[in-house]
Structures are given as structure tokens and as C-alpha cells.
C-alpha positions in Angstrom: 0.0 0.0 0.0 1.0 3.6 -0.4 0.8 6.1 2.4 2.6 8.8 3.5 5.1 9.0 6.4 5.5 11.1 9.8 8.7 13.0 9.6 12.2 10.9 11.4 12.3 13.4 13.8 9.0 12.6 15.4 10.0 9.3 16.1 12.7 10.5 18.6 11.1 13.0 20.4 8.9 12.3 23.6 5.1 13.3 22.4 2.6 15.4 24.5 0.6 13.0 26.7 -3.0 11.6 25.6 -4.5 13.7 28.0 -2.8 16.8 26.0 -4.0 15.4 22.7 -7.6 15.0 23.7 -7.6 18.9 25.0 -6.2 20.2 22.0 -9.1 18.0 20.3 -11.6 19.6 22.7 -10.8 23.8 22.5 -10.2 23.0 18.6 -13.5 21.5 18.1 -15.6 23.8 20.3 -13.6 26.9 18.2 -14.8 25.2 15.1 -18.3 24.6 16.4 -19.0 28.1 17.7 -17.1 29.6 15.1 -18.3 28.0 12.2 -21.3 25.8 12.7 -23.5 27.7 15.3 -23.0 31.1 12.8 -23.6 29.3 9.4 -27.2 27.7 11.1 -28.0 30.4 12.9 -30.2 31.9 10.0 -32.1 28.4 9.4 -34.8 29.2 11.8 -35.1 32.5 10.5 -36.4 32.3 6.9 -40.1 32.6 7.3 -39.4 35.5 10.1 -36.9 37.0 7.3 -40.0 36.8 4.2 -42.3 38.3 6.9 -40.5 41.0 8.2 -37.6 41.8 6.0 -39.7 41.0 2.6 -37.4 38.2 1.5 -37.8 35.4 -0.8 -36.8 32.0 -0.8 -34.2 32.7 -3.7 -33.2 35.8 -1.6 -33.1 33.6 1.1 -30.6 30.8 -0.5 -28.2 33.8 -1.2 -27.1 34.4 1.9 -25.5 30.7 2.3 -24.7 30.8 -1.6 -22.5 34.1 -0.4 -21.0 32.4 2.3 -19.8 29.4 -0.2 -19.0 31.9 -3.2 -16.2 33.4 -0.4 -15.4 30.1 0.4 -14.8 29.1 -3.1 -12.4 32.3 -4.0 -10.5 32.0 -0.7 -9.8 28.3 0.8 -6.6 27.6 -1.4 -5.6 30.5 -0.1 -6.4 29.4 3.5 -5.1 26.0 3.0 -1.9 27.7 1.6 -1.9 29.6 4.9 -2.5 27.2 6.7 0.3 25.0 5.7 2.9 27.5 5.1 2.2 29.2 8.7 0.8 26.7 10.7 -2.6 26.0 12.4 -1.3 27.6 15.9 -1.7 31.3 14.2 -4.3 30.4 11.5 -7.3 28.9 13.7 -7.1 32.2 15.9 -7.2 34.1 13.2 -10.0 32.7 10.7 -12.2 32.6 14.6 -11.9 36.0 14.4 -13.2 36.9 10.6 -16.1 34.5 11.3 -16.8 36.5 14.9 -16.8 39.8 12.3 -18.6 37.9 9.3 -21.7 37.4 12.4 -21.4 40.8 13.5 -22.1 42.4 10.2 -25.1 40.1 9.7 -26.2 41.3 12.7 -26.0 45.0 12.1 -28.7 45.7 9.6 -31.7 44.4 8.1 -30.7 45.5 4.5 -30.0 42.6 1.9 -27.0 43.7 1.2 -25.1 44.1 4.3 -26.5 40.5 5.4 -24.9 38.9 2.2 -21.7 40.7 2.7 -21.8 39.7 6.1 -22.0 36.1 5.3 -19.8 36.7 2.7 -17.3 37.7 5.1 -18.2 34.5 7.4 -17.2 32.4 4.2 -13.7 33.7 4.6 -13.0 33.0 7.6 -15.4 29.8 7.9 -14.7 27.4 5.8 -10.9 27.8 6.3 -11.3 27.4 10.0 -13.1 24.0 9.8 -9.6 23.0 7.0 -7.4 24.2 9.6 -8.9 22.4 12.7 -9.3 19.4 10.6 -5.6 19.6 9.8 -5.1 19.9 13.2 -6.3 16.5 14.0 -5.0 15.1 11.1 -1.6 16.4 12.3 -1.9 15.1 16.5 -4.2 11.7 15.4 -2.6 10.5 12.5 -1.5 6.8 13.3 -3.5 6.9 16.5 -7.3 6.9 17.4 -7.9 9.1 14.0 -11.1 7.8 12.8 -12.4 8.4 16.5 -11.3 11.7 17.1 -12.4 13.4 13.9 -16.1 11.8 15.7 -15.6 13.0 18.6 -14.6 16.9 17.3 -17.7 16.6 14.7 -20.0 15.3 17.5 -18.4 18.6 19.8 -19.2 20.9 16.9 -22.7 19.3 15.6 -24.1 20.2 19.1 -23.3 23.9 18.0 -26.2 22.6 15.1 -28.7 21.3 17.4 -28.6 24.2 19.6 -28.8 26.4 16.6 -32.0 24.4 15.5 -33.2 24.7 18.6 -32.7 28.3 19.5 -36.0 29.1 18.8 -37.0 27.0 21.9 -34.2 27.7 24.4 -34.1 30.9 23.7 -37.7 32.1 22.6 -37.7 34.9 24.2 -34.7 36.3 21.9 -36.9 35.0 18.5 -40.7 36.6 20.1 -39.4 39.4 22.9 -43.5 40.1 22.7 -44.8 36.7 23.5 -46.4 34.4 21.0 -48.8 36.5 19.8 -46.3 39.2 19.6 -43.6 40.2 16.0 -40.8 38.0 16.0 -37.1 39.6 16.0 -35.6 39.1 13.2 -32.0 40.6 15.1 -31.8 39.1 18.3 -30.9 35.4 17.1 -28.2 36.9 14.8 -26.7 38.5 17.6 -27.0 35.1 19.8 -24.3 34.0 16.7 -22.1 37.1 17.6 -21.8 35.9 21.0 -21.1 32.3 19.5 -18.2 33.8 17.4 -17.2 35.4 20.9 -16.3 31.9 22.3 -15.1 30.7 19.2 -12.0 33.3 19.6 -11.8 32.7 23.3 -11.0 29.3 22.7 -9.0 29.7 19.5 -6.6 31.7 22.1 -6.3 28.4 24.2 -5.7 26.1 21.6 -3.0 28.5 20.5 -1.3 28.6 24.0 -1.8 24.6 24.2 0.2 24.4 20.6 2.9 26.5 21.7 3.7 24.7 25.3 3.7 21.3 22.5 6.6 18.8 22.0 8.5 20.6 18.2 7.5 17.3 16.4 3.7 18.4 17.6 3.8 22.1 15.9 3.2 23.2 12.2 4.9 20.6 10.2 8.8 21.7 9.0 8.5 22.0 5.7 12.7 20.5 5.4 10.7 17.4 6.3 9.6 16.5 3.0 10.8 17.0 -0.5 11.3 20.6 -2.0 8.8 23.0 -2.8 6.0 22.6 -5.3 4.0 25.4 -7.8 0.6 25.3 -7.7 -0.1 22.7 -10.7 2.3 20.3 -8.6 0.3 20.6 -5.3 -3.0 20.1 -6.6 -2.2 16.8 -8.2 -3.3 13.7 -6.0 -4.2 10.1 -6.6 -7.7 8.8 -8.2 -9.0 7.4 -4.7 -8.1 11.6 -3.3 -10.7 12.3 -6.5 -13.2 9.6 -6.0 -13.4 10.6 -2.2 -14.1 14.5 -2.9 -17.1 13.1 -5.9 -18.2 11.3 -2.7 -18.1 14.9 -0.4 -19.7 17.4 -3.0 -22.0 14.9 -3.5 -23.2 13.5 0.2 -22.7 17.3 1.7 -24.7 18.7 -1.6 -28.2 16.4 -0.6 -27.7 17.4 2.9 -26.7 21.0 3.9 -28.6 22.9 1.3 -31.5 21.0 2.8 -30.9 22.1 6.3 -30.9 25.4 4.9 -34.6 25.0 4.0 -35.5 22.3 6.2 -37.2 24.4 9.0 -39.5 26.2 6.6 -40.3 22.8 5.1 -40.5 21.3 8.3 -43.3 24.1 9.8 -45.6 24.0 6.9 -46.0 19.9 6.5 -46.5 20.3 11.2 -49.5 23.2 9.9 -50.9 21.0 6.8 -52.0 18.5 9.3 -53.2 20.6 12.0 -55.2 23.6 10.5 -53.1 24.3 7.1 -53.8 28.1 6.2 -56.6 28.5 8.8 -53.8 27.8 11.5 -53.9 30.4 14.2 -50.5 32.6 14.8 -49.7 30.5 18.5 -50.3 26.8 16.4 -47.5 28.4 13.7 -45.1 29.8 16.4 -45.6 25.9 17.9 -44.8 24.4 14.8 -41.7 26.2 14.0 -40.3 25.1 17.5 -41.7 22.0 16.6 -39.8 22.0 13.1 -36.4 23.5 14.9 -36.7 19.9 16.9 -37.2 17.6 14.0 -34.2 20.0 12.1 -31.7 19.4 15.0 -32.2 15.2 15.0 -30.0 15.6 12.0 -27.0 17.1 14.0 -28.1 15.3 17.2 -28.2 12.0 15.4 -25.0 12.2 13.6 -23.4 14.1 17.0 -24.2 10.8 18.7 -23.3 8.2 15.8 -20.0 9.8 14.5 -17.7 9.3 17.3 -19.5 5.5 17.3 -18.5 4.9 13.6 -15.4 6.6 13.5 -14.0 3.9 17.0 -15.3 1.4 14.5 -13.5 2.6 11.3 -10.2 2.7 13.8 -11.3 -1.3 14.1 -12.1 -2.8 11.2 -11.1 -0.4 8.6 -13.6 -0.9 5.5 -14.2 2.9 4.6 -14.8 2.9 1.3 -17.6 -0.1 2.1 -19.5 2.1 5.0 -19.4 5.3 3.0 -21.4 3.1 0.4 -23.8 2.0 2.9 -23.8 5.4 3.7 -25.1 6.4 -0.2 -28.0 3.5 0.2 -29.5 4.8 3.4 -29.9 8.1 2.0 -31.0 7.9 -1.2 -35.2 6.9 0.0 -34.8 10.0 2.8 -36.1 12.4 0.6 -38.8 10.6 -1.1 -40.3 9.6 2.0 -40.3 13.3 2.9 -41.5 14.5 0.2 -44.0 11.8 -1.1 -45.4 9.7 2.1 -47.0 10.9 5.2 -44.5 8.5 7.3 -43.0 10.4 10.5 -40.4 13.0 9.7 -38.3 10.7 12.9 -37.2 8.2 10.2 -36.1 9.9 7.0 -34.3 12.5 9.0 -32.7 9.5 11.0 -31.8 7.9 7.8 -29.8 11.0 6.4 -28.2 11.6 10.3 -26.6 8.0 9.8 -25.4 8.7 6.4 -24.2 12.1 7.7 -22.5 10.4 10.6 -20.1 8.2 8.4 -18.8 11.3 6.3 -16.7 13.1 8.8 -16.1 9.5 10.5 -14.8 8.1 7.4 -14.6 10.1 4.4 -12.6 13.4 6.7 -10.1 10.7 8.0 -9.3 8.9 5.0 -7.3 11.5 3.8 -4.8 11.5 5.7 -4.0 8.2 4.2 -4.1 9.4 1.0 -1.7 12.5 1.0 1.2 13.6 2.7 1.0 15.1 5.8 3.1 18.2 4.5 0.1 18.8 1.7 -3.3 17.8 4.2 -3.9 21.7 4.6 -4.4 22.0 0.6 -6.0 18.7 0.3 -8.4 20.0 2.9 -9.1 23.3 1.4 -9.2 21.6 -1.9 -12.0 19.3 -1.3 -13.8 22.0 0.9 -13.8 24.1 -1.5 -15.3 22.0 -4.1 -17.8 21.3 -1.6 -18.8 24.8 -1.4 -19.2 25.3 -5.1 -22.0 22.5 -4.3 -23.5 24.6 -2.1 -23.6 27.4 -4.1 -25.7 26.2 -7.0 -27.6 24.0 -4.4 -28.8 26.9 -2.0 -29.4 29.1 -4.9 -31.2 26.6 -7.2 -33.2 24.9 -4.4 -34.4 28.2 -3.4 -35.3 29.2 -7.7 -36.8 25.8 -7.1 -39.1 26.3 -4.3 -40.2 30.0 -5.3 -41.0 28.7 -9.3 -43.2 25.7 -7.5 -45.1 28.3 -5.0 -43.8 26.0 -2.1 -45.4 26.7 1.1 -48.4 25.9 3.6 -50.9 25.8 0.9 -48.6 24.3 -1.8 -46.4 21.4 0.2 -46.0 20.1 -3.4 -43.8 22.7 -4.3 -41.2 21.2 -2.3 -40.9 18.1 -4.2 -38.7 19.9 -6.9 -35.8 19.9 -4.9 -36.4 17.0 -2.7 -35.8 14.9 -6.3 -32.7 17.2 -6.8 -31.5 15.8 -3.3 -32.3 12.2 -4.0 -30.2 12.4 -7.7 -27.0 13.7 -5.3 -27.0 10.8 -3.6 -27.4 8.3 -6.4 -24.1 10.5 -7.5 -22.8 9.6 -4.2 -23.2 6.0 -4.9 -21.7 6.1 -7.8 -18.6 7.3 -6.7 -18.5 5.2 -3.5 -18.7 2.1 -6.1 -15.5 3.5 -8.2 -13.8 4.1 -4.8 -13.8 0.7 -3.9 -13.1 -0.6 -7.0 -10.0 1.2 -6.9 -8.9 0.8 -2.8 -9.3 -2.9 -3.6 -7.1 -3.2 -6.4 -3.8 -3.3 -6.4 -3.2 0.8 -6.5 -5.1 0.9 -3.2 -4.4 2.8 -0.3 -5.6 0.6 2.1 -8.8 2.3 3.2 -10.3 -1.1 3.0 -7.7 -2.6 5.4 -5.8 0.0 7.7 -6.5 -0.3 11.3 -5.6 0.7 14.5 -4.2 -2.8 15.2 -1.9 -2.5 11.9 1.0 -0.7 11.2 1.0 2.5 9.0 4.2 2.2 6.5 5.2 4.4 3.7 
């Protein structure tokens, strides 16, 4: 098999204890959470407050998380260059702090504009901070519990999700400061995310003063560790399974956060079709968007739960490319039965929390067996940001989508549109989990299929 190697030096020098690693896992991933996650959600329960109030649309809706992956497209090979050429001690700090800044403009004014260049500005510092904690784990996991602590630092950061979800619950008197009967506030949840972006740097400082007080071997990699220096055309060029595995995230991530994005609104009118539909009084729709905010987070909170489970089983048994297909088949029927049956919204959305489980349990880890640990930050921002061009034309065409089919309490058939756009992605999905074991079990494998905790990791 072909994998890359640590550096000698590593080898020789006495590492930071478990105890060590597993902190640096835990102020990384609640930076990442709070800084990224909690922010990005944040405006999921706010789409019908946001056509009421702020006299959006659904398209004008999808633009705000299509201008937080338009910045992420034009800047993560920039941040993945940062990342690796300065190191994740100075970059997680400071892309916490853009995203902190990207929820504070949001925040500031109701105007379209402001709030796409606000999340615009989240992009920048977003989608780089989720490559350069993920490269952080990569770096202090690699040949040890890998699999199991990308789980664990997805579970710490999907509970930013839930509680984003649910913030219309926990914190309802933020979303209706005049009771239930009362206008809703469009501000006040955005500036719930400003304080998010607050902890996020808080703990972006720790993690910093936790890399610094680290073994040499256990800070940014030394670039004299590997062979010279690359252009760009060099650096981009990795294996077929590397390729396969990114078809595998623009596809899997394409079906499921664009959703999220419109879930809620989904959510609240299929709760009000079957208990009133447009003759629903104003306290029944304030329940049912609580109610939809629940059914919304049991994505996160299923995956939060399942990931770290899958990813101490990947560690065992290895098989990646096999659970990433099971993965592709156990989401494909979520969005028909949504969309097309009156079955409980428990099961489809637990269906795509399992398949969202194995992606950053599998598919995040799996990289690091594929590249060189000197070139994870632009493999990372590389396949991130092709992810991001997927949600881009998802958020933005799921949103034409819903708007063209008059989607809503007293058209729920408008959603179907874009619930058949979602179940094509993961068919793609399949497709490319099939060619990815194809290749990992043939003899220019990588040993996806067969790497484990128990076995030695050789160049």
C-alpha cells in the first residue's frame, strides 16, 4: 500500500501525553463549532421571520448561504496555503476572528446587502477554520485513534447545530421578545451567533497557548521534512481514490446542507398542513416552528451521537470505502419519504443523520492516508472548497426551485422539486463510492479497506 510517512524526527522525540492530545481536540472543536457551525445555522430558523418581516424570498433567502460558499470558493486555497505555510497555531485564531466579524455584520442591519456581505465575510474565515482544525487533528491523530477523534470533534461541533435548531425553543424569548402573539425579531438570534463567534476566539486563544507549550515534532509541520517546494499545478495533483473521495463529499454534503438550509420552513408547513393548514392560528404556527427547529436538529443530534461510534469502529475494522457506500444507500429513500409519504419525519431524517455520521467519520479521515501530511492543509481546502461550489448552485437553485413551484403551507407540493434534486446527489454519491472501492481494492489501493488501529501504518 502507499501512504505517506510522519517526519524521522517525530520518532525520537517524547510526544505530549493523551490527556494533552484530547484537549487540544476539545478547545479546537468547540472553536470550530462556535465559530463556524453555530454562525452558518444560525439563519435556518429565520427564513419565514426573514419573508415576513424583511420582505425576502426564498431565492433571496438561498443567497445568503450561496454568499458564504461563493467566499469560500475564491478564498480556501488561499487558506489552506496559509494554513500550511504558517501553521494552524496562528491560523485557527485568526480565521475565529473573521467568522466572529462575518456574524457581527449580519447582525447590524436588516438590508439585503449588508447581510450577504456579512456572510460573505463568514465564508472567509469559515470554511478555512473547519480546513485548519481538521488539519489539526489530522496532524496530533494520524497513526493513533484518527477515525475516533475526527467523531468526537464533529459530535463537539454538531451540538453547535442542534442548539442552533433549537434556539428558537431555548431561547424564545430572543426569536418573540413580545410573546407568542407578539412580532418575532428578526436581530436578536443573529446576535445570539455574535456571541457564538465570541467563544469561538476565546478558545482559538487556548488552543494557541496549548500548541505552543507542545513537543517541536507536535507544531506546524517543518517543511525541510519532505521534498522541496512545489507550484501550484504540482500541489493540486493527487491520486484517483483523493478524487473519488471529494465526488463522494460534493455529492453527500450537496443532498444534505442545502436542505438544512430550508429544512425548517419545510418542516413548519407539513407540522401546519396536518393541523389547520392556512386556517392555523399565529400561537399553532409559532408551535410548529419550535416544533420543526426539533425535528431539524435530529440531524446534527443523530449524527453528534453516531459519528464518534463509527469513527472507534473505522479505527477497528477499517472498510471505509464499504460504510461510505452503505452510507449512499441509506440516504437515497430520505427524501422521497419526505416528500412523497406521510410517514414520520423521525425516520427519514434519522436515515440521512446515519449517512451524515459516516462522512466526517470516514470520508474526513481517510485523507490522511491518502496524501502527505506536509500537503493535508491543501487537500483539505481543496475538497472543501469543491464542496462549497455544491453549495452554491444548491442553495441558490433549491431556493429558484421552491419560489417557481409556490412551495409553502398551501402548496407542500412545491417542495418536491428539490427533494428529487437531493435524491439524484445521492445516487451520485453512490456512484462514486462504487468507483472508490473498486480502486482501494485493487492493487493501487491505499488501504482504506484494510488499515486499522491494530496495523502498522508504512510508507
Amino acid at each position: 500500500m502507499s501512504t505517506a510517512a510522519l517526519p524521522d524526527d517525530a520518532a525520537h522525540t517524547q510526544p505530549p501525553s493523551a490527556l494533552y492530545r484530547w484537549t487540544v481536540l476539545l478547545f479546537v472543536s468547540i472553536t470550530m463549532g462556535c465559530g463556524t457551525y453555530y454562525i452558518y445555522d444560525s439563519i435556518n430558523p429565520l427564513e419565514r421571520i426573514f419573508i415576513g418581516q424583511l420582505h425576502f424570498t426564498a431565492t433571496t433567502f438561498g443567497m445568503l448561504n450561496s454568499a458564504y460558499a461563493a467566499s469560500a470558493i475564491v478564498t480556501l486555497l488561499i487558506g489552506g496555503a496559509i494554513i500550511d505555510r504558517v501553521g494552524t497555531q496562528r491560523a485557527v485564531p485568526l480565521f475565529a476572528t473573521i467568522c466572529c466579524l462575518g456574524a457581527a455584520l449580519t447582525a447590524a442591519s436588516g438590508h439585503v446587502g449588508t447581510m450577504i456581505a456579512g456572510r460573505a465575510l463568514l465564508g472567509l474565515g469559515g470554511e478555512s477554520l473547519v480546513v485548519a482544525a481538521t488539519t489539526v487533528i489530522a496532524k496530533w491523530f494520524r497513526g493513533k485513534e484518527l477515525a475516533l477523534a475526527f467523531g468526537i470533534k464533529v459530535m463537539i461541533a454538531r451540538l453547535a447545530s442542534v442548539a442552533s435548531d433549537n434556539s428558537a425553543s431555548w431561547a424564545s424569548g430572543v426569536f418573540y421578545p413580545q410573546g407568542a402573539h407578539g412580532e418575532p425579531s428578526w436581530q436578536g438570534p443573529l446576535l445570539l451567533a455574535v456571541g457564538s463567534g465570541l467563544i469561538a476566539v476565546l478558545c482559538a486563544g487556548i488552543y494557541w497557548m496549548l500548541e505552543r507549550g507542545a513537543a517541536e515534532p507536535y507544531r506546524p509541520v517543518n517543511k525541510s521534512a519532505y521534498p522541496g517546494k512545489t507550484g501550484l499545478r504540482e500541489s493540486l495533483r493527487f491520486n484517483l481514490s483523493y478524487w473519488y473521495l471529494v465526488g463522494v463529499c460534493l455529492s453527500f454534503y450537496s443532498a444534505i446542507f442545502p436542505f438544512r438550509t430550508f429544512a425548517i420552513d419545510l418542516f413548519t408547513n407539513r407540522l401546519l398542513g396536518a393541523q389547520g393548514g392556512l386556517d392555523a392560528t399565529e400561537a399553532m404556527r409559532v408551535l410548529a416552528h419550535q416544533q420543526a427547529g426539533r425535528f431539524a436538529s435530529l440531524l446534527p443530534l443523530s449524527s453528534m451521537i453516531a459519528t464518534p461510534l463509527l469513527g472507534f469502529l473505522s479505527d477497528r475494522i477499517g472498510k471505509r470505502a464499504t460504510l461510505l457506500m452503505i452510507a449512499a444507500l441509506v440516504l437515497m429513500p430520505a427524501y422521497v419519504l419526505i416528500g412523497y409519504t406521510h410517514i414520520s419525519l423521525w425516520i427519514p431524517i434519522c436515515m440521512m443523520g446515519v449517512a451524515l455520521s459516516v462522512i466526517p467519520a470516514v470520508m474526513w479521515p481517510s485523507v490522511a492516508y491518502l496524501v502527505n501530511p506536509s500537503r493535508l492543509g491543501i487537500a483539505y481546502a481543496l475538497m472543501t472548497l469543491i464542496e462549497q461550489i455544491g453549495f452554491f448552485a444548491l442553495n441558490l437553485l433549491i431556493g429558484s426551485a421552491n419560489d417557481h413551484q409556490h412551495a409553502g403551507l398551501g402548496h407542500l407540493e412545491g417542495y418536491r422539486m428539490g427533494l428529487l434534486v437531493f435524491t439524484g446527489l445521492s445516487f451520485a454519491g453512490f456512484m462514486f463510492t462504487v468507483l472508490l472501492l473498486r480502486r482501494e481494492k485493487g492493487p493501487k489501493g491505499h488501504g482504506l479497506e484494510t488499515i486499522t488501529t491494530t496495523k502498522s501504518f508504512t510508507s
